[in-house]
PDB file of N, CA, C and O in Angstrom:
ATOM      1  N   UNK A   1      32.854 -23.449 -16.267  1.00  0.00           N
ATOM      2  CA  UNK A   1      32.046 -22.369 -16.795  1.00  0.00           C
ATOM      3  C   UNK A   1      32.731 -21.014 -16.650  1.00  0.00           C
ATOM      4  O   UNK A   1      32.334 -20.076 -17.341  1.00  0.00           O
ATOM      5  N   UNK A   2      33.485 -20.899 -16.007  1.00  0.00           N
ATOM      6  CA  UNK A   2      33.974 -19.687 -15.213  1.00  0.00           C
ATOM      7  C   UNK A   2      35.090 -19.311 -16.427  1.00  0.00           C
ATOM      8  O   UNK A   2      35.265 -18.094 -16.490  1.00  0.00           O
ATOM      9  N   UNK A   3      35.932 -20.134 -17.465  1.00  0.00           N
ATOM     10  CA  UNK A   3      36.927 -20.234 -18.311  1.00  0.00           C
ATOM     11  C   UNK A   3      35.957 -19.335 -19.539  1.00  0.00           C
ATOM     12  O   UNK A   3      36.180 -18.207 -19.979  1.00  0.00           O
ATOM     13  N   UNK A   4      35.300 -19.890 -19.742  1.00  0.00           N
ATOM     14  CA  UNK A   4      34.239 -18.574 -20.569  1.00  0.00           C
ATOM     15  C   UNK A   4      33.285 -17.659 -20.291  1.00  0.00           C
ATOM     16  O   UNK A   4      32.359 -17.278 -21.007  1.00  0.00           O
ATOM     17  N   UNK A   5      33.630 -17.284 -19.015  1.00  0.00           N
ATOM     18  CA  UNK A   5      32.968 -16.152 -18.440  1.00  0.00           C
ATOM     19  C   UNK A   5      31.176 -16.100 -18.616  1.00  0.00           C
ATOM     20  O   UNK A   5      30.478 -15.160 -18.997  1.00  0.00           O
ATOM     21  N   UNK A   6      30.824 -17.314 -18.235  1.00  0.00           N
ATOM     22  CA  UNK A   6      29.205 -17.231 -18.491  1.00  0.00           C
ATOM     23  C   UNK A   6      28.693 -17.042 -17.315  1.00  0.00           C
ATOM     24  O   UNK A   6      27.697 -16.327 -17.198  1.00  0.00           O
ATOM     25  N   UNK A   7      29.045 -17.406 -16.664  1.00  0.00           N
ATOM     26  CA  UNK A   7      28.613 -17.016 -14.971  1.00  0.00           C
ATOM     27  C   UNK A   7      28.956 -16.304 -14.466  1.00  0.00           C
ATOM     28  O   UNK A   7      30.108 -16.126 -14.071  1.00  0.00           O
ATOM     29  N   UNK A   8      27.543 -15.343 -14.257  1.00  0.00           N
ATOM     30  CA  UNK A   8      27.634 -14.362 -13.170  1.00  0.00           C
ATOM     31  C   UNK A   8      26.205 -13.681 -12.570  1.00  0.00           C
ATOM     32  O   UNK A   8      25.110 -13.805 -13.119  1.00  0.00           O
ATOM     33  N   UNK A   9      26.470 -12.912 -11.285  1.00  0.00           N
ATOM     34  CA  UNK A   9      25.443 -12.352 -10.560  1.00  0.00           C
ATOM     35  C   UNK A   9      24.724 -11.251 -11.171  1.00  0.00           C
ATOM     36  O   UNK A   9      25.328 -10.405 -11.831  1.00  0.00           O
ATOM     37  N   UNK A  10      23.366 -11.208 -10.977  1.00  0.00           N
ATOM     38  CA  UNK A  10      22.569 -10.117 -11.769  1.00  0.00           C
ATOM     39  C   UNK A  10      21.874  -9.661 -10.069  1.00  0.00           C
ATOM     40  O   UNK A  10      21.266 -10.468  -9.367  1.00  0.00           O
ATOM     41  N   UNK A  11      22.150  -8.216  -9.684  1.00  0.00           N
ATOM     42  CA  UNK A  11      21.050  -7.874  -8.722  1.00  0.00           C
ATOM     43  C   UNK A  11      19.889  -7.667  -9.080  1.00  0.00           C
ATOM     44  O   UNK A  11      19.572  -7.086 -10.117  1.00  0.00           O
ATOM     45  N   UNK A  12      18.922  -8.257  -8.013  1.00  0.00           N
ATOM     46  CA  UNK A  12      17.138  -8.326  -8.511  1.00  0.00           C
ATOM     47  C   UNK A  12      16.379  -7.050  -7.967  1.00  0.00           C
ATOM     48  O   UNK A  12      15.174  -6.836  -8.103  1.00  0.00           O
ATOM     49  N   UNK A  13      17.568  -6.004  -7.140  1.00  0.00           N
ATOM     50  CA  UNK A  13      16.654  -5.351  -5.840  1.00  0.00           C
ATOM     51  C   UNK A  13      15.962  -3.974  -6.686  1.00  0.00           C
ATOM     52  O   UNK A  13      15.145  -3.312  -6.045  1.00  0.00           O
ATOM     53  N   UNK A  14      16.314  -3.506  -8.244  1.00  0.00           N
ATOM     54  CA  UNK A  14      15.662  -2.462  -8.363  1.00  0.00           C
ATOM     55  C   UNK A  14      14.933  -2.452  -9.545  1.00  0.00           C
ATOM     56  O   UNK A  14      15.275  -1.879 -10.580  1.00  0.00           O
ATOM     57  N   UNK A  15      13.931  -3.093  -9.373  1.00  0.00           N
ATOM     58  CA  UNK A  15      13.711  -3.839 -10.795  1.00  0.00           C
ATOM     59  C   UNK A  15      12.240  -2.953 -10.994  1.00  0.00           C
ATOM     60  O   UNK A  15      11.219  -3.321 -10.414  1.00  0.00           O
ATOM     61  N   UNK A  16      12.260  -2.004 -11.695  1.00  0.00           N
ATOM     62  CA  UNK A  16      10.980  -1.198 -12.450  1.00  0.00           C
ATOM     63  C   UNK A  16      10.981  -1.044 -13.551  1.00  0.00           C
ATOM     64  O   UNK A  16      11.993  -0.615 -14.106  1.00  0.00           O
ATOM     65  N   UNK A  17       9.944  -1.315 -14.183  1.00  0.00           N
ATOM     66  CA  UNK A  17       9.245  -1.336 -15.395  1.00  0.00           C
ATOM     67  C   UNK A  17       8.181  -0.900 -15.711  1.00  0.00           C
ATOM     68  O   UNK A  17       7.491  -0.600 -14.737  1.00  0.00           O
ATOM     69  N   UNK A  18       7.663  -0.703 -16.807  1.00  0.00           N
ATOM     70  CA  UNK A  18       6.223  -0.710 -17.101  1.00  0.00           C
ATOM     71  C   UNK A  18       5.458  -1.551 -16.710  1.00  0.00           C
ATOM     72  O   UNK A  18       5.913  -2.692 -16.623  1.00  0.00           O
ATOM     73  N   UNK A  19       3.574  -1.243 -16.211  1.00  0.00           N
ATOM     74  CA  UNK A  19       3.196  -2.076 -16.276  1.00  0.00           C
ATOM     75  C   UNK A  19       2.516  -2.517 -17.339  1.00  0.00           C
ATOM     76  O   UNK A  19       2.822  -1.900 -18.359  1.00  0.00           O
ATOM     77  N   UNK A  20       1.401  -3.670 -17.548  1.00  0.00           N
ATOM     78  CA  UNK A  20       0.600  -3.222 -19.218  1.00  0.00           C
ATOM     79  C   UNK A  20      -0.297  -2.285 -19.255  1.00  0.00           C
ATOM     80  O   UNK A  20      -0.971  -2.138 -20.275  1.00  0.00           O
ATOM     81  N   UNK A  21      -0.418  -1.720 -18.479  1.00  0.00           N
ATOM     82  CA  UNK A  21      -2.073  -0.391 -18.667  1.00  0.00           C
ATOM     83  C   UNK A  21      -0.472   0.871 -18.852  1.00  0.00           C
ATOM     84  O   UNK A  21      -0.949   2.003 -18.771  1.00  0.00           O
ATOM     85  N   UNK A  22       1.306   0.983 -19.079  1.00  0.00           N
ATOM     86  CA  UNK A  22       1.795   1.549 -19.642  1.00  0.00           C
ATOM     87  C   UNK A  22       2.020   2.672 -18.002  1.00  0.00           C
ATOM     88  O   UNK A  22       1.760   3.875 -18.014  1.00  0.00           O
ATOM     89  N   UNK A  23       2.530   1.930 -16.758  1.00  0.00           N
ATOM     90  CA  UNK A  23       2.324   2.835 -15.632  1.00  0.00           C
ATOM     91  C   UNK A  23       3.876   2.414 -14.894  1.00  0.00           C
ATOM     92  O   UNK A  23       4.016   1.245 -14.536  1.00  0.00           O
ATOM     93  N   UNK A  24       4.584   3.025 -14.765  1.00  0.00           N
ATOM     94  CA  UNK A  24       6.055   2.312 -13.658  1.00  0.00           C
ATOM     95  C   UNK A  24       5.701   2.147 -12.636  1.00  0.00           C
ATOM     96  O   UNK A  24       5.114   3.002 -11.973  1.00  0.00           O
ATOM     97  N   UNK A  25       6.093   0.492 -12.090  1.00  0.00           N
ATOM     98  CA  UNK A  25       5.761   0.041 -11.149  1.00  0.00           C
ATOM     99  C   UNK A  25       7.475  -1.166 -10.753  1.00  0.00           C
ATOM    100  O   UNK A  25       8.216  -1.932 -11.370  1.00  0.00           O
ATOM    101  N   UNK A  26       7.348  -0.738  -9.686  1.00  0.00           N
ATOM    102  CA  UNK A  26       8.141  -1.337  -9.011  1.00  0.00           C
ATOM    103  C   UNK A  26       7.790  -2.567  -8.554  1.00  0.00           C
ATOM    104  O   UNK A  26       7.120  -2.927  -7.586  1.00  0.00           O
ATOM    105  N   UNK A  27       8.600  -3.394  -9.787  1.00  0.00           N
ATOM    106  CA  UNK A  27       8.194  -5.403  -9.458  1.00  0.00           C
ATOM    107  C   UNK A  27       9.194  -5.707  -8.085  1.00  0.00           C
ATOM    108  O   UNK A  27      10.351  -5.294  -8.004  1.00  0.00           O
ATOM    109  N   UNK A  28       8.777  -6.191  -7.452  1.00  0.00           N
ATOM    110  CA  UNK A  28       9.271  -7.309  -5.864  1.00  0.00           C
ATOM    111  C   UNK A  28       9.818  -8.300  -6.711  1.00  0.00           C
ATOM    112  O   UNK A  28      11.040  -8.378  -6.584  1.00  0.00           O
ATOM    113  N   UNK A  29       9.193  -9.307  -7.765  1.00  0.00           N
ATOM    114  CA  UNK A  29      10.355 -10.200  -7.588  1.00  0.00           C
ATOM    115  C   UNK A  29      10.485 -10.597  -9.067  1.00  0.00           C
ATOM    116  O   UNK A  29       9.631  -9.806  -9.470  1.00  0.00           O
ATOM    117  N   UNK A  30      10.826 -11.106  -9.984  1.00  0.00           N
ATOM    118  CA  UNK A  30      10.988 -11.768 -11.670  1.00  0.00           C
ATOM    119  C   UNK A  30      10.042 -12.430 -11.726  1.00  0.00           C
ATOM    120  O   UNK A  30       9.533 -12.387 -12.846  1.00  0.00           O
ATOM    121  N   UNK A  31       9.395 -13.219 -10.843  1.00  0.00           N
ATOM    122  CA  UNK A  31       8.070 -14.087 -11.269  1.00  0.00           C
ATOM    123  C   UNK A  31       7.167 -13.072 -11.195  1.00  0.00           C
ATOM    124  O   UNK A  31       6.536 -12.939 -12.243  1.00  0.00           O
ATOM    125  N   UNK A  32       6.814 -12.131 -10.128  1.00  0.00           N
ATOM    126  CA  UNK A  32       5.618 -11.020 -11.002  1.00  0.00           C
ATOM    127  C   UNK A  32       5.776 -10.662 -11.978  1.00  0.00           C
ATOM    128  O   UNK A  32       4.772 -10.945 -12.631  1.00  0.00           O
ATOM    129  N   UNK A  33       6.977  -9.803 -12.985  1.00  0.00           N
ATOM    130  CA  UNK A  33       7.031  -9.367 -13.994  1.00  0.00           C
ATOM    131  C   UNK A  33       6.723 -10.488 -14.743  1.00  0.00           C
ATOM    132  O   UNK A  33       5.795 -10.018 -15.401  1.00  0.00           O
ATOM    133  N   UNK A  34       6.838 -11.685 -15.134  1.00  0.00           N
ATOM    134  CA  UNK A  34       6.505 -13.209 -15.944  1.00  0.00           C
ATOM    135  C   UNK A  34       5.159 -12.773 -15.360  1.00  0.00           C
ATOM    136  O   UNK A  34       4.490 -11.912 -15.931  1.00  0.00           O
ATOM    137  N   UNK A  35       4.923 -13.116 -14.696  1.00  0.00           N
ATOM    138  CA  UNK A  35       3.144 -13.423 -13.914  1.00  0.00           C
ATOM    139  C   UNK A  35       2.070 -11.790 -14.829  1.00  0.00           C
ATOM    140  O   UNK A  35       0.873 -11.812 -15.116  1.00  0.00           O
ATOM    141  N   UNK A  36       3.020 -10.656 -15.043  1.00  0.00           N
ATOM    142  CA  UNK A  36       2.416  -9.552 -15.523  1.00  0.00           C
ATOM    143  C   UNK A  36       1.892 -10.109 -17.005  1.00  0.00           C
ATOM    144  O   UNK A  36       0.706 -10.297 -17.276  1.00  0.00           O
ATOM    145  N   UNK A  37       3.069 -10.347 -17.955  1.00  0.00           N
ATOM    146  CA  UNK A  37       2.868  -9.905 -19.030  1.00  0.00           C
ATOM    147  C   UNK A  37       3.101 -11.124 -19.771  1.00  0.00           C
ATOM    148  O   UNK A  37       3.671 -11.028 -20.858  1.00  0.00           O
ATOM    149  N   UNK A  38       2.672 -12.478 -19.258  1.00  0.00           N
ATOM    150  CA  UNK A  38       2.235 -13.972 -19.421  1.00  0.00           C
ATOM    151  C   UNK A  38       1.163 -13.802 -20.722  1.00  0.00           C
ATOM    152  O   UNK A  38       1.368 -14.337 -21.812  1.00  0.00           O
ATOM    153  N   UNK A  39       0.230 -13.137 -20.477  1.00  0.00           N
ATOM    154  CA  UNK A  39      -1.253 -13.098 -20.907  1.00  0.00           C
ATOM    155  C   UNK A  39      -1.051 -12.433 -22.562  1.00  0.00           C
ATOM    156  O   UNK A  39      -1.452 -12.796 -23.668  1.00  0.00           O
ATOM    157  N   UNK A  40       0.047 -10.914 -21.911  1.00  0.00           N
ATOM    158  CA  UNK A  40       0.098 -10.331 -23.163  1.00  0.00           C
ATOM    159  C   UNK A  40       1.104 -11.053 -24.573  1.00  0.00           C
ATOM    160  O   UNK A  40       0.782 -11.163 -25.756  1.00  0.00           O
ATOM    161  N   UNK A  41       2.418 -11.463 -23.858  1.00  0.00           N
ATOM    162  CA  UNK A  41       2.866 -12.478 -25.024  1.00  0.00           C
ATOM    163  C   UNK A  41       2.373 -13.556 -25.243  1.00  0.00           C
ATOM    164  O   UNK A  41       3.156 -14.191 -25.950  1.00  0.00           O
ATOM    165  N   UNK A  42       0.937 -14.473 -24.883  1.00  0.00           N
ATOM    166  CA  UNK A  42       0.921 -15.165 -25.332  1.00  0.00           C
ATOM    167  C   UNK A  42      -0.476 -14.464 -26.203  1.00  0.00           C
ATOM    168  O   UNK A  42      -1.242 -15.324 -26.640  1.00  0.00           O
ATOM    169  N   UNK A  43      -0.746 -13.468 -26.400  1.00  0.00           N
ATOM    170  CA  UNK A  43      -1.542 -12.904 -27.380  1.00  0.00           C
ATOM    171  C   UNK A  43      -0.719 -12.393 -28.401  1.00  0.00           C
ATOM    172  O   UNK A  43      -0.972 -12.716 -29.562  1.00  0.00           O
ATOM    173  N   UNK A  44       0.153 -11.703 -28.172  1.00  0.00           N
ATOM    174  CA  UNK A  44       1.361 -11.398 -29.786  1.00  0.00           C
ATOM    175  C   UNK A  44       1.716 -12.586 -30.209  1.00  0.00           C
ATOM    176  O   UNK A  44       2.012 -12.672 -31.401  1.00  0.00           O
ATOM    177  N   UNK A  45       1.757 -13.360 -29.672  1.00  0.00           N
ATOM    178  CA  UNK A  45       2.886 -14.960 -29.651  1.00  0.00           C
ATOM    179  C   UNK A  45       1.010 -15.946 -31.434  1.00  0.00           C
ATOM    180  O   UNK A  45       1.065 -16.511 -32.526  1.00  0.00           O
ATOM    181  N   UNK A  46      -0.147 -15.466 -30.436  1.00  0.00           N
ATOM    182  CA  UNK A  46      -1.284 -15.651 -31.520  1.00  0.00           C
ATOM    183  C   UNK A  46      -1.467 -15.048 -32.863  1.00  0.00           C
ATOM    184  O   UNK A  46      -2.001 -15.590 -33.831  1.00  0.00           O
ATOM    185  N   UNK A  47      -0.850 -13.606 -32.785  1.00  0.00           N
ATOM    186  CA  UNK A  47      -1.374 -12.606 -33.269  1.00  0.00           C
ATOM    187  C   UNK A  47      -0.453 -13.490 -34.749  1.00  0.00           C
ATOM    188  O   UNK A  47      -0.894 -13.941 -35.806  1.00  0.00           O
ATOM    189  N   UNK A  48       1.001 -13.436 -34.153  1.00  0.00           N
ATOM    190  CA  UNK A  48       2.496 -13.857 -34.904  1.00  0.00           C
ATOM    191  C   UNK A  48       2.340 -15.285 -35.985  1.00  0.00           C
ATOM    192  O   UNK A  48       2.556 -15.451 -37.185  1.00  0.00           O
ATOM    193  N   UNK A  49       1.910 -16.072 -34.999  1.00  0.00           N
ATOM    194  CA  UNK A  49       1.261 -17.400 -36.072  1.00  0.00           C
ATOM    195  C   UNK A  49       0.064 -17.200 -36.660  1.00  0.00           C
ATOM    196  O   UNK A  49      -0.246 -18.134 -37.399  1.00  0.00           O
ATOM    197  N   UNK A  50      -0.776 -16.263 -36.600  1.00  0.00           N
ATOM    198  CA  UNK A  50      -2.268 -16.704 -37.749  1.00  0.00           C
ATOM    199  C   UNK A  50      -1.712 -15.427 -38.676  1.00  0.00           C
ATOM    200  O   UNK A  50      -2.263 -15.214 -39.756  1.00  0.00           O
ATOM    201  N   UNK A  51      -0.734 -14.682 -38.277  1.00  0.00           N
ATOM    202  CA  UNK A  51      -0.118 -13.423 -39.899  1.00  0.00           C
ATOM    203  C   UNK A  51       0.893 -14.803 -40.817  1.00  0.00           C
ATOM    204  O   UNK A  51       1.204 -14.894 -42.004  1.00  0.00           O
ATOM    205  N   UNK A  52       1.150 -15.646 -39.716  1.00  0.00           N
ATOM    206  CA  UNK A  52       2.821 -16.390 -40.533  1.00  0.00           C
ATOM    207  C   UNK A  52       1.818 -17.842 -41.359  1.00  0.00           C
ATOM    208  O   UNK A  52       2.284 -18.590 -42.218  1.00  0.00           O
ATOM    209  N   UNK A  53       0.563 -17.900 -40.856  1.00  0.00           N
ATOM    210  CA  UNK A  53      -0.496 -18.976 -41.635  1.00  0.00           C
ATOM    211  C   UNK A  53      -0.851 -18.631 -42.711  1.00  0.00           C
ATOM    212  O   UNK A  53      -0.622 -19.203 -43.777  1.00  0.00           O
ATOM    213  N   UNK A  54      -1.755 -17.158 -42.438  1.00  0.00           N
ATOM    214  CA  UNK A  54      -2.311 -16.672 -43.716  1.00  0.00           C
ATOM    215  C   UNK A  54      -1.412 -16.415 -44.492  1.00  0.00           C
ATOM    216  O   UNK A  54      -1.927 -16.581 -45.598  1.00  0.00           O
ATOM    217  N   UNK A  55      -0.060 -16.017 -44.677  1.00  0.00           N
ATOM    218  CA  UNK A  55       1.625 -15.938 -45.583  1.00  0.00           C
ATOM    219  C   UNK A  55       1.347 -17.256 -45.887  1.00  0.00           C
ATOM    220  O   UNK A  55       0.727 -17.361 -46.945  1.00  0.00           O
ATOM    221  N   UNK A  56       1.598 -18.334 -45.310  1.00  0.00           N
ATOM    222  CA  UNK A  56       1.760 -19.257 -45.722  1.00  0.00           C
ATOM    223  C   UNK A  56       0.632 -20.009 -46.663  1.00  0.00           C
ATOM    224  O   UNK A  56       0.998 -20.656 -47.644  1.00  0.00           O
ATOM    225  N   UNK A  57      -0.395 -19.919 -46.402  1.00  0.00           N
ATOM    226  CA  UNK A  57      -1.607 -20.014 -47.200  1.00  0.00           C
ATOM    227  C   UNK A  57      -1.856 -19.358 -48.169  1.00  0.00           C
ATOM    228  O   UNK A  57      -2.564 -19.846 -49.050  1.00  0.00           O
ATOM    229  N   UNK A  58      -1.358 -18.097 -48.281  1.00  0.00           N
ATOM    230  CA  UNK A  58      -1.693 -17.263 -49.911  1.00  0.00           C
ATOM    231  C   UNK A  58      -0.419 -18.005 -50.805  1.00  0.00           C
ATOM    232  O   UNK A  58      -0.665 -18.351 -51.961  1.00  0.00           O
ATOM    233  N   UNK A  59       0.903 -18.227 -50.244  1.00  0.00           N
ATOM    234  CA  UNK A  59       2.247 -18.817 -50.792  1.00  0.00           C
ATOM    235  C   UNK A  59       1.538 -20.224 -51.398  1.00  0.00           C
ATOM    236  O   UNK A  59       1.567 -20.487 -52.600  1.00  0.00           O
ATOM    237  N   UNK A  60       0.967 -20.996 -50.501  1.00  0.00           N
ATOM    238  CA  UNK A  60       0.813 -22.433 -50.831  1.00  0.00           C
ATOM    239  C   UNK A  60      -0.628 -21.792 -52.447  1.00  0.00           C
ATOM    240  O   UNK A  60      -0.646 -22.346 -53.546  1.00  0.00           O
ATOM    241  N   UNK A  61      -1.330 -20.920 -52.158  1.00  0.00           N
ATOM    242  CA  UNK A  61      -2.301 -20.780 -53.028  1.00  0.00           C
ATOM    243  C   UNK A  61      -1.639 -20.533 -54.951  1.00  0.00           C
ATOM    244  O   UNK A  61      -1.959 -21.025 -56.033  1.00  0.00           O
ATOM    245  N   UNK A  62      -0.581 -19.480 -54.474  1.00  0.00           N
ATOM    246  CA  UNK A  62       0.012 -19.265 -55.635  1.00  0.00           C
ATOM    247  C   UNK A  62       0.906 -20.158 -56.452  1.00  0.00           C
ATOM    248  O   UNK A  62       1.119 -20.166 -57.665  1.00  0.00           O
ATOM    249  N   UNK A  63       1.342 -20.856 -55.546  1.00  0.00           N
ATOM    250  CA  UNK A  63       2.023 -22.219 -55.930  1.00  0.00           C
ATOM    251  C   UNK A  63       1.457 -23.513 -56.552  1.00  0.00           C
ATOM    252  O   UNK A  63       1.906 -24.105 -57.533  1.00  0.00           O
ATOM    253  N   UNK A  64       0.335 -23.859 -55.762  1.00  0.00           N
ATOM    254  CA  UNK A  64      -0.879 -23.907 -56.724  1.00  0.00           C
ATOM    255  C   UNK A  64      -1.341 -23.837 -58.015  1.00  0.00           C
ATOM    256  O   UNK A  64      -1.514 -24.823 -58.732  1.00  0.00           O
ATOM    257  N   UNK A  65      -1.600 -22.386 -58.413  1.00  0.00           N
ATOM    258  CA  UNK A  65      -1.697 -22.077 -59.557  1.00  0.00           C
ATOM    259  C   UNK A  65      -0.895 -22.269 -60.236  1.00  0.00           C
ATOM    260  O   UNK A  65      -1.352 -22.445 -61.366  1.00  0.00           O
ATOM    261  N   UNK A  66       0.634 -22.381 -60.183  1.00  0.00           N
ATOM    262  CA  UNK A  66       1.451 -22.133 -60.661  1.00  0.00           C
ATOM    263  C   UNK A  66       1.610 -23.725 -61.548  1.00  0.00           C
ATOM    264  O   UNK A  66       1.700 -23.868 -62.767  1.00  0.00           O
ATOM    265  N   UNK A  67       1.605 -24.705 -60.577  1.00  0.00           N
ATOM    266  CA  UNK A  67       1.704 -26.393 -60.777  1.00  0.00           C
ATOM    267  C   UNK A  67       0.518 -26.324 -61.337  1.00  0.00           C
ATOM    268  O   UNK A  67       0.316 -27.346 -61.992  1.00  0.00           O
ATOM    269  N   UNK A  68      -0.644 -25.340 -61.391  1.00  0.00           N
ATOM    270  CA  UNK A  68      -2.044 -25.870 -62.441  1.00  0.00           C
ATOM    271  C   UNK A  68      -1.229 -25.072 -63.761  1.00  0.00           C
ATOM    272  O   UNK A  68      -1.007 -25.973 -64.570  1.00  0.00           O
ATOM    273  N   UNK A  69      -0.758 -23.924 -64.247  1.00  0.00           N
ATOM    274  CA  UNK A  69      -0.675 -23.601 -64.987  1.00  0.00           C
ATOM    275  C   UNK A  69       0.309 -24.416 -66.000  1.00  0.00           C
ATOM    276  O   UNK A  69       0.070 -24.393 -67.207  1.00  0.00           O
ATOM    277  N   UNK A  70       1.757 -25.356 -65.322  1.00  0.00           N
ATOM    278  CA  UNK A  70       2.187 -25.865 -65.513  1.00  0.00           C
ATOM    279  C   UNK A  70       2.397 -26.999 -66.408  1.00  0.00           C
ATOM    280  O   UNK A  70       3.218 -27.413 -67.227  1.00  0.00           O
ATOM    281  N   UNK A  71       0.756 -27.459 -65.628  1.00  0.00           N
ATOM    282  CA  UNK A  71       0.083 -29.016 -66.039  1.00  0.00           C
ATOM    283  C   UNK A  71      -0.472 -28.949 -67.167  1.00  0.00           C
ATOM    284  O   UNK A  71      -1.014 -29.944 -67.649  1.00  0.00           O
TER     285      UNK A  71
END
């Protein structure tokens, strides 16, 4: 691994960020920051598939028409 330089050390000791109420807070360890903002990507992660359904559902609708107009 070391021949393509993929390995290496990341220090964990100063790790601040936002929190979600938008406040800097100084995370202790990588699983709090995961443990923070768990909740919120898996609400964009919802938001992302029912915009990429309804796309896909007006697409399948027009296509549709298209094979009726066809026929």
């Amino acid at each position: 691994m070391n021949l393509f330089k993929l390995v290496s050390s990341i220090s964990v000791k100063n790790m601040v960020g936002f929190t979600s109420t938008k406040r800097l807070f100084c995370y202790p360890s990588p699983i709090q920051i995961l443990n923070e903002f768990y909740g919120i990507r898996l609400e964009y992660y919802q938001k992302r598939k029912d915009y990429l359904m309804s796309k896909l559902e007006r697409d399948m609708a027009v296509l549709t028409n298209k094979e009726r107009f066809i026929l």
